[in-house]
N, C-alpha and C positions, 0 to 999 in steps of 0.2 A: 918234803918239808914245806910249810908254808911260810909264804916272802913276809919278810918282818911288813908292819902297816908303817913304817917312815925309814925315808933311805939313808944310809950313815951320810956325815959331815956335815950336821946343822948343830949349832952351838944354844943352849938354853942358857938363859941370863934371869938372875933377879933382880929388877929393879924396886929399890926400896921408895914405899907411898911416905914420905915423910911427916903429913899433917895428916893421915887417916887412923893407925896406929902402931906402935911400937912396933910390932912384927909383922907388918903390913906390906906386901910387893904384889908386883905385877910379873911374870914370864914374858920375855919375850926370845920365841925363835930365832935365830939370823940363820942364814944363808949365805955364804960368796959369791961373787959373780965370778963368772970365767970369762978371759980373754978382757978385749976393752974396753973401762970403765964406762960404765953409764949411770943415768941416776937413780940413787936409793929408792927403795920402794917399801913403805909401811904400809900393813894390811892389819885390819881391825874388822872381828866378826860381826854377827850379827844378834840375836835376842836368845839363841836357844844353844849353839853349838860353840865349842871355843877356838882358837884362829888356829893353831898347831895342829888338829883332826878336820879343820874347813880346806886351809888353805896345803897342808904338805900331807895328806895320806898317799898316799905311795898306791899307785893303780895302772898295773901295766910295766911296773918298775920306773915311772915318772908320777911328781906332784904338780902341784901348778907353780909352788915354790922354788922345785929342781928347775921345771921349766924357764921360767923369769934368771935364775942365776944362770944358767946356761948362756942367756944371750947378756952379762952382762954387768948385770942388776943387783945390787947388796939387797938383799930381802928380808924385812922382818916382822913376823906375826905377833900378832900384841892379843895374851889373854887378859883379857878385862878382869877387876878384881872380883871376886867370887864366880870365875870359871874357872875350867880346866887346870894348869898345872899350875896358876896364882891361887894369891892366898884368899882365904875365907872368914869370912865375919863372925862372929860367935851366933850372931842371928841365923846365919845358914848352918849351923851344925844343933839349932833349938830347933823343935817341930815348927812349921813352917807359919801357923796361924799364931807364931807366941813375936810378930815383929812383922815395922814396915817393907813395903815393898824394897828389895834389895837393888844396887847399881842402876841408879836414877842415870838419864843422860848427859845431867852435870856432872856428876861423878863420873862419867866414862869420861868426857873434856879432858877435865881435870886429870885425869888415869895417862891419856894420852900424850898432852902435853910435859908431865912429866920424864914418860918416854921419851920425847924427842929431845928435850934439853939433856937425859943420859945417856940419849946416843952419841950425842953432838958429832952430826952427820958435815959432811965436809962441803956438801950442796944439799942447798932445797931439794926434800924427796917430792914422790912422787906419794899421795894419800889414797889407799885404794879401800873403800871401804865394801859390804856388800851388806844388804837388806840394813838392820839398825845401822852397823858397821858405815852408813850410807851419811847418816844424820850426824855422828859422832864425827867423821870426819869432817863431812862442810861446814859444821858448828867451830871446827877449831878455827878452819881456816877461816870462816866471816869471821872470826873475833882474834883473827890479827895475825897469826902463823903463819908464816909464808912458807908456802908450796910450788913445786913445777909444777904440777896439775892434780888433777883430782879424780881419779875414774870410780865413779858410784855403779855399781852392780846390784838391780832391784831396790831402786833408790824409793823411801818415805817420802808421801806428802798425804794433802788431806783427802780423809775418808768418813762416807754417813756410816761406817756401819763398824764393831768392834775388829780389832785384829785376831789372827785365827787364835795366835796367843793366849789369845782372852776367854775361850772356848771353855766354859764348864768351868770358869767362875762366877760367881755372885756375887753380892753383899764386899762387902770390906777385903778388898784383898790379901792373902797374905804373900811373908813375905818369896816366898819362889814356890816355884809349880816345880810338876813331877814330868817327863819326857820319855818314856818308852820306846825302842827301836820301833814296835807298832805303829804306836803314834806319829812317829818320823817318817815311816811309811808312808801311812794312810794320808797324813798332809800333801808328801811331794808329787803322790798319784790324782789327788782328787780333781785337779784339772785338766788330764791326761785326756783322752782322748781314749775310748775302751780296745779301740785296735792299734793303738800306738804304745801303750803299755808294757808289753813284754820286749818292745826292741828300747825304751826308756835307757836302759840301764843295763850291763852284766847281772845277770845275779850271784857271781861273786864279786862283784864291787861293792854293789848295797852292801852285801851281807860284813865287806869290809870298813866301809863305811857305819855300819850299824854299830862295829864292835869297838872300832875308834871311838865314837863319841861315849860310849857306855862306858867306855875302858878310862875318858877323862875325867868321870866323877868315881876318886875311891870308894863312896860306896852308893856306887851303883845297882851293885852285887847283893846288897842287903834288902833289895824292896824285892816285890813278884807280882808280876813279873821287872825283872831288872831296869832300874830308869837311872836319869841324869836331874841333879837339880840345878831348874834352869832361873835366874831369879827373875822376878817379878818390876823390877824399875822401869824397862821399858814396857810394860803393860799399864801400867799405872803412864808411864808420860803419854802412850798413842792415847789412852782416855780423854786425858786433859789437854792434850794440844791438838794431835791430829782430828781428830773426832771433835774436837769444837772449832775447826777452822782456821788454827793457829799454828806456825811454825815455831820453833825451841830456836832458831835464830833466822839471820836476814839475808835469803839468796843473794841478793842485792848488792851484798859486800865483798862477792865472792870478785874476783879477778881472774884469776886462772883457767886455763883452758881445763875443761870438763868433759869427759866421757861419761854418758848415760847410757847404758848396756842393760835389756830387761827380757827375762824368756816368755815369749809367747805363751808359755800353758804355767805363768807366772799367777796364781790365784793369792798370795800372800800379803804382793807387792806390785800390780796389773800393769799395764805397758800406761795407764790412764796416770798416774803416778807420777811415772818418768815425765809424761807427756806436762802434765802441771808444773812440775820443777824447772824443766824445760825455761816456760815463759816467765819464771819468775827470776833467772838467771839474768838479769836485766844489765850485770857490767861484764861479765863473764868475756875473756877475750877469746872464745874460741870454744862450741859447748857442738860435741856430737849426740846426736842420739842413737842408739843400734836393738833392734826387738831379734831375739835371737832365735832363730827358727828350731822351732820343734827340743824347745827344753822349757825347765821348768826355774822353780825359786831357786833352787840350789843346784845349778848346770856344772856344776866344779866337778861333782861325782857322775856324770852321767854320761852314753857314750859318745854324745856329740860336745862333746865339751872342748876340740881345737875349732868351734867357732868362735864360744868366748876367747879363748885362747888370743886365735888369730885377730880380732877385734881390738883385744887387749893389749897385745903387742904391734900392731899400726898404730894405737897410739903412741905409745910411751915410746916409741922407738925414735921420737923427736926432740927428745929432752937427753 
């Protein structure tokens, strides 16, 4: 029999968006930590997949979720509103070209912060975001939320050239794109290395991985080949900010100690990235940076993934 894709005793919560609409929430994951107490950890995805199939699919019979609560850690994944197991706009259930781009950057803020005021966590967490998941998180905390730290995983800054996102659109965007296991594929190899390739990953981890994310849009099942709708806000914001030289908020106001974690055959979100964040970190009490050997954008699923791991846990292991 095949191992369920998420391990039992993670609790799903809805938290209700009060000023977006009537029946309007967000999912959020939690996890327990075991043994004792350390501090909270909120994880928010990234532009394409949602945080319950990023951060807890079950590989090996451990998540990255299992892992973190193991040593400690209350853990919780925040699906942004029009992913995964939250709720959906009436614009994501119209054909895609009949509405704006969907879950603008503000809108994530806004998503996030709401979560944290109905966690009401007992200690400043810890914000761990990964690719967009990156910009959502140090946008809350420059604008005033206090955190223990901040670890960014393939962290946004400026770029000359569109994000891959943006790929095989034109003209006016609508409002979310279509995402096929293919597709998901063909992204996280493209900067692989052609002999490094078949040791990347199990091939049944991908192929659990593939089915996680496809399995978070119910219908997924109805396109062909099978896809996720992934919405369009943050392609529309890397247009307008990243890509004209503009940050969505002010490194500058950050405080908190930072990990910057970025994979080496990272084509999405380059180590050049990090690297720019980096210097603009200007009050930041304590900013690492880590290029993560031989992975890629999305090293969570891949078989070298107790580097990030271990990276990730020397941080936070001081809070």
């Amino acid at each position: 029999m095949e191992a369920p894709l998420y391990e039992p005793g993670f609790e799903d919560r809805r938290i209700v968006l009060p000023n977006v609409a009537p029946d309007a929430f967000v999912n959020v994951r939690t996890r327990r930590g075991q043994g004792p107490a350390r501090a909270p950890i909120v994880m928010v995805h990234g532009a394409s997949y949602p945080a319950h199939c990023t951060f807890d699919l079950s590989l090996d019979g451990q998540s990255w979720m299992t892992h973190l609560a193991a040593r400690g850690h209350d853990v919780h994944a925040v699906d942004l509103r029009n992913y995964g197991l939250s709720w959906r706009s009436p614009t994501m259930e119209a054909p895609p070209e009949c509405g704006r781009p969907q879950t603008t950057t503000s809108e994530a803020v806004a998503d996030l912060r709401v979560v944290l005021q109905a966690l009401a966590l007992e200690r400043p967490p810890i914000l761990l975001g990964w690719s967009w998941g990156t910009t959502i998180c140090a946008a809350t905390v420059a604008a005033g939320v206090r955190a223990a730290g901040l670890v960014l995983i393939g962290a946004q800054w400026m770029r000359k050239t569109p994000p891959v996102s943006a790929e095989g659109q034109s003209g006016r965007l609508p409002a979310y794109r279509y995402v096929s296991a293919a597709d998901a594929l063909e992204r996280k190899m493209r900067a692989v290395p052609e002999q490094a390739r078949a040791a990347l990953a199990p091939p049944e981890w991908l192929a659990r991985w593939q089915a996680a994310f496809l399995a978070s849009d119910p219908k997924s099942g109805t396109r062909s080949p099978p896809a996720i709708r992934a919405p369009n806000g943050i392609v529309a914001d890397s247009l307008n900010y990243w890509c004209q030289g503009r940050a969505p908020y002010d490194p500058g106001k950050i405080t908190c100690p930072v990990l910057l974690a970025v994979g080496e055959w990272d084509i999405e979100t380059p180590i050049a990235m990090s690297q720019g964040l980096r210097s603009a970190l200007s009050h930041a009490e304590h900013v690492e940076t880590h290029v993560l050997a031989g992975l890629t954008h999305g090293p969570m699923v891949e078989a070298r993934r107790s580097v990030l791991f271990d990276v990730v846990d020397n941080f936070v292991a001081r809070f």
